[in-house]
N, C-alpha and C positions, 0 to 999 in steps of 0.2 A: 329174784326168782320170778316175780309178776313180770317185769318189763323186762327180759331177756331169758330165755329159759336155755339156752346153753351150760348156765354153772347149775342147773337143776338136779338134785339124787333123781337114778332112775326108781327109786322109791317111794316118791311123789308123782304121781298122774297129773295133768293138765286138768284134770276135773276140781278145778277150785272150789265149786261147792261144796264139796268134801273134805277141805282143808277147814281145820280151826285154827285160830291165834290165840291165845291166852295171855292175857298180860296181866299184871299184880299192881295195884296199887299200896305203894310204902309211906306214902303222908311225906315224904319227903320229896318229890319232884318240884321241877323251878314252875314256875307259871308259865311262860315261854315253853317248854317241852309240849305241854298240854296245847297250845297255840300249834307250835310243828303239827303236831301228832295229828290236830283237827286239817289242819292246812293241805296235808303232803301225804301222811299214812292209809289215814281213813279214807278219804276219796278213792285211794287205789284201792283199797279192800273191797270197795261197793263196788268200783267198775268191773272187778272180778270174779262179785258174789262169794267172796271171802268169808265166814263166819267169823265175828270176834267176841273174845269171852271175856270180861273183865269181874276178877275176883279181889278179895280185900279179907284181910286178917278182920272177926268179929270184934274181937279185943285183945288186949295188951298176952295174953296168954295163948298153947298150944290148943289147950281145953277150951278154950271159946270158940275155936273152929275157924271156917270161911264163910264168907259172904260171895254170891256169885252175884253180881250185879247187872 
């Protein structure tokens, strides 16, 4: 969607500031993911002024909520 906007919903505007990404941390990712993600993801997020959000379960339960990080 960043690097070719052909396959884009016309639902999304080109105004990428106004896009957010949300992603979840699960405590289960490989080390290497995190490596990609720094590598490859993130760079493009920034050259596009992308917003990313990263949230995390507070604890092992519903009731303990989220963390937005």
């Amino acid at each position: 969607m960043l690097t070719d906007p052909n396959p884009r919903p016309d639902t999304i505007a080109a105004d990428y500031p106004k896009l957010v990404v949300v992603i979840a941390q699960t405590g289960d990712e490989w080390s290497t993911t995190g490596k990609l993600v720094e590598r490859h993801i993130l760079p493009l997020l920034r050259k596009h002024n992308v917003r990313l959000v990263e949230v995390a379960r507070k604890g092992p339960t519903k009731k303990d909520g989220v963390a937005v990080l």
